[in-house]
C-alpha positions as CSV (number, residue, x, y, z in Angstrom):
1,X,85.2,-26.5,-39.3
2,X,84.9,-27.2,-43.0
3,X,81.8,-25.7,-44.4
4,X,79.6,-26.4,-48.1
5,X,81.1,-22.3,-48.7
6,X,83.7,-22.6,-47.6
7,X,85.2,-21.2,-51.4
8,X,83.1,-18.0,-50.7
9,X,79.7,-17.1,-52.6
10,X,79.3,-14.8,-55.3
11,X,76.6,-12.0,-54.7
12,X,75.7,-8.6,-55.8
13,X,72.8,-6.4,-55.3
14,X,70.6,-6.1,-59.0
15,X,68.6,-3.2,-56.5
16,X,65.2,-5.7,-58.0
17,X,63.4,-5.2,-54.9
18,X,63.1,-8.5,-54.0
19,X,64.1,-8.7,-50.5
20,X,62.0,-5.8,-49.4
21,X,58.6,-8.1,-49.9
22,X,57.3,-10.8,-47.9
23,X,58.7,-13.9,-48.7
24,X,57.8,-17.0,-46.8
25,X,59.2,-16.7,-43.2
26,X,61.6,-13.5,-44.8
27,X,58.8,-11.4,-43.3
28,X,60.0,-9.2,-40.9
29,X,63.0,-6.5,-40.4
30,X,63.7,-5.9,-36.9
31,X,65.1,-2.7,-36.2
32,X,67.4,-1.4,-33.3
33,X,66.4,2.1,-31.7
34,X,69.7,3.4,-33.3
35,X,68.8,2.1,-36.5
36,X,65.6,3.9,-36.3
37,X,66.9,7.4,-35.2
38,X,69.5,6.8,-38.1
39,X,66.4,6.5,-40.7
40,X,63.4,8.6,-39.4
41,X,66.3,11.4,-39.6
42,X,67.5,10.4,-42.6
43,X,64.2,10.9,-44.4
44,X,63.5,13.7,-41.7
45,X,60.3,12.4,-40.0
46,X,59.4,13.0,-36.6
47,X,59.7,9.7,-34.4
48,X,56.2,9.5,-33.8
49,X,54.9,9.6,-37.3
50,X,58.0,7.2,-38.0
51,X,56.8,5.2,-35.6
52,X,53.4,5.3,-36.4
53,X,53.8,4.7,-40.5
54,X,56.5,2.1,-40.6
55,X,57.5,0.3,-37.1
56,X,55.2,-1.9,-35.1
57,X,56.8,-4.7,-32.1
58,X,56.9,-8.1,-32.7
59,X,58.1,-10.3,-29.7
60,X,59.4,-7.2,-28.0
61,X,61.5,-6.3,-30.7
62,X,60.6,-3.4,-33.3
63,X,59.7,-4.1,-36.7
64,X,59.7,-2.2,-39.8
65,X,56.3,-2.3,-41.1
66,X,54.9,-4.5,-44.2
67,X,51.8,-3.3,-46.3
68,X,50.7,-5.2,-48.5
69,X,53.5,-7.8,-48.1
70,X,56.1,-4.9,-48.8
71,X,58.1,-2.8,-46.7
72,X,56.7,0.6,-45.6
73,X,60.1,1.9,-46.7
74,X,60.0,1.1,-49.9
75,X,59.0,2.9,-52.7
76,X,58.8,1.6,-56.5
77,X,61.0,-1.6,-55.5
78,X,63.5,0.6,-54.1
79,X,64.3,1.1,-50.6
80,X,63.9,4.9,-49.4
81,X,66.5,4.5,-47.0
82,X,68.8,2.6,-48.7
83,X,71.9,4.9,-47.6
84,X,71.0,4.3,-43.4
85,X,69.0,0.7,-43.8
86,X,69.1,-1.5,-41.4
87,X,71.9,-3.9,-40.7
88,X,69.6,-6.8,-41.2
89,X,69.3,-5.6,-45.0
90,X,72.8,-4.4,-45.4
91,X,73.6,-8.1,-44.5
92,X,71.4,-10.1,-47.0
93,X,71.7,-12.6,-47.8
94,X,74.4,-13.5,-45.6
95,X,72.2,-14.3,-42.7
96,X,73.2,-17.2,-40.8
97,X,69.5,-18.9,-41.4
98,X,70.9,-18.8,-45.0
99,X,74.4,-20.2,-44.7
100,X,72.7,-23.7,-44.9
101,X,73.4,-25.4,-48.6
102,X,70.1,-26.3,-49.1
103,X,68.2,-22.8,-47.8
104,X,70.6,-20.8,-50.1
105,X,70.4,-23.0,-52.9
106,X,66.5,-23.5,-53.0
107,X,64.9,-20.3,-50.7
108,X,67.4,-17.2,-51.4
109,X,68.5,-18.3,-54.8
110,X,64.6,-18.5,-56.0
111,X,64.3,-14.8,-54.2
112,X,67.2,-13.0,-55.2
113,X,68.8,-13.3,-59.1
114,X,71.8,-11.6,-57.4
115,X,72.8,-15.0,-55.8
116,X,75.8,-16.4,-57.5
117,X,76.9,-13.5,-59.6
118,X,79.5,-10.8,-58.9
119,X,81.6,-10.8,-56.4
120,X,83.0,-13.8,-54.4
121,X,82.8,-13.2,-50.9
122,X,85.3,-15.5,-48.5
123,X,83.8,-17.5,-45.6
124,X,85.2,-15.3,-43.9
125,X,83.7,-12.2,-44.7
126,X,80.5,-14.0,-45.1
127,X,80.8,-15.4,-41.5
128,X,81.6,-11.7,-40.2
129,X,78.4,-10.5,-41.7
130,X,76.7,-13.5,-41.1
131,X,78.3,-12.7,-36.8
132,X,77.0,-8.7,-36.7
133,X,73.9,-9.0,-37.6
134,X,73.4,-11.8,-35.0
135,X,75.3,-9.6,-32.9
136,X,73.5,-6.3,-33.2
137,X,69.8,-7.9,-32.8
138,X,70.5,-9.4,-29.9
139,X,72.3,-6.8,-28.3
140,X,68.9,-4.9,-28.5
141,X,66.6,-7.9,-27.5
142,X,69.1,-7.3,-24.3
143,X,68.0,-4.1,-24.1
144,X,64.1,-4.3,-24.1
């Protein structure tokens, strides 16, 4: 099926911080339990206190925190687990919410200056990303 991207996108990460704030309905970062043993050992915290400081549930599905409209992982617009983050994040902002002309054009264009620069992704890859995110987050809505 012919899609608006189908030429790829171009994006790279300026690291600005941008997508670890609040913006709009990009408000939440649901995490698998994997995903959380990957970064509470990462930054060597004990699950509770991980759990405690940055995860609460949403829908039954575990969130990272937001304080103050920022994640609890980040620190000075960078993210403090940046090596073992999330697949959501590693993803961005090939989300399949995004992949709609107007959304990318209008909502992750105005929130990240790394839309349309760098490298040119194919549909493609973007659709593979796009695929295991979906993928992973509802394997672990399966499993709650």
């Amino acid at each position: 099926m012919k899609k608006w991207y189908d030429k790829g996108l171009r994006f790279s990460c300026i690291k600005c911080g941008n997508c670890c704030r609040a913006n709009g309905d990009y408000a939440y970062v649901y995490v698998s339990q994997d995903e959380v043993a990957r970064i509470m050992n990462y930054l060597n915290i004990p699950r509770k206190e991980f759990m405690k400081n940055h995860c609460s549930r949403l829908e039954g599905r575990t969130i990272i925190k937001f304080k103050d409209e920022v994640c609890s992982l980040a620190h000075d617009n960078r993210c403090t687990s940046y090596r073992v983050r999330p697949v959501q994040c590693k993803a961005w902002p090939f989300w399949h919410e995004n992949l709609d002309e107007w959304v990318w054009h209008e909502e992750v264009a105005s929130i990240c200056p790394g839309v349309n620069r760098g490298r040119l992704y194919s549909k493609e890859e973007i659709e593979m990303i796009a695929n295991n995110v979906n993928h992973i987050l509802e394997e672990e809505l399966e499993e709650v």
